[in-house]
N, C-alpha and C positions, 0 to 999 in steps of 0.2 A: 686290033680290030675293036676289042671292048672299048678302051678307049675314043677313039672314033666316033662306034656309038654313041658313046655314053656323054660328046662333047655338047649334043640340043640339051640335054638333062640338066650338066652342071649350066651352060648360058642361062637356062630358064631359073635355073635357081639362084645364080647371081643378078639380073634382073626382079626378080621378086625380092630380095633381099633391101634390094636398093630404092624400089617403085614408092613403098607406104609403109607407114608402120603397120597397117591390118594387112598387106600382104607380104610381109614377115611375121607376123601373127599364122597366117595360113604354111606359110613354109616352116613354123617352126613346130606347125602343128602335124606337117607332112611327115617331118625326119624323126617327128618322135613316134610316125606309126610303123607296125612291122613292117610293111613294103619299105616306110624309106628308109630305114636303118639297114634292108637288104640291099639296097639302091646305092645307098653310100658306102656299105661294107663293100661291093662288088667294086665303085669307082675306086676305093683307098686299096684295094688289093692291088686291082690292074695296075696303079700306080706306083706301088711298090716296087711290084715284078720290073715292070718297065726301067725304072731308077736302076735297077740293081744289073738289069740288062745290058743297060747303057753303058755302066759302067764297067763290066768286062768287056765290051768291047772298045772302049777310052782305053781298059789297060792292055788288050791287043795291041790296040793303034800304037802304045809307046814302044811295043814288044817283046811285054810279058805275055807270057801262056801261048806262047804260039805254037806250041807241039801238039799231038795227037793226046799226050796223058793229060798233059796239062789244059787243054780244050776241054776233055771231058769233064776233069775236074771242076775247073769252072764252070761248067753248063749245071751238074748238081750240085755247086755250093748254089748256083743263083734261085735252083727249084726250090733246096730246101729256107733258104732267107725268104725265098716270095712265101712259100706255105706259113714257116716263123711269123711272117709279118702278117699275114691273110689272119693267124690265130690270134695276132695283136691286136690288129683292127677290130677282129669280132668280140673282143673280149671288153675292150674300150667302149666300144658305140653299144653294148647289151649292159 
């Protein structure tokens, strides 16, 4: 759903990127303020998660982890990589 959301925010900001140099001047002035470093840390997390999602369910689809342990297992390695990754992001963009 973040995602989804957050898909007017990045078009506007690849749009502006692309539009003029002074309105990449203004977007580069946006990401360096607190909101958009929050803006981007939020996109780069949900995107993590999502990658990481995806990919236990690719390695379902081939029919690894398809049991009850190994489901759960995989559901919290994916939480703890998304969170891993959420403190990567924050760490980077601050």
């Amino acid at each position: 759903m973040i995602l989804f959301l957050s898909l007017p925010i990045v078009l506007w900001m690849l749009s502006h990127i692309l539009e003029s140099q002074q309105s990449f001047n203004e977007l580069t002035n946006f990401t360096s303020s607190t909101l958009g470093r929050l803006v981007s840390w939020g996109i780069l997390s949900a995107l993590s998660y999502h990658v990481f999602a995806g990919l236990k369910h690719l390695a379902m689809d081939l029919g690894y982890g398809e049991t009850l342990e190994a489901g759960r297992f995989n559901a919290k390695l994916v939480i703890v990589l998304g969170v891993a990754t959420a403190i990567f992001w924050g760490v980077w963009i601050w």
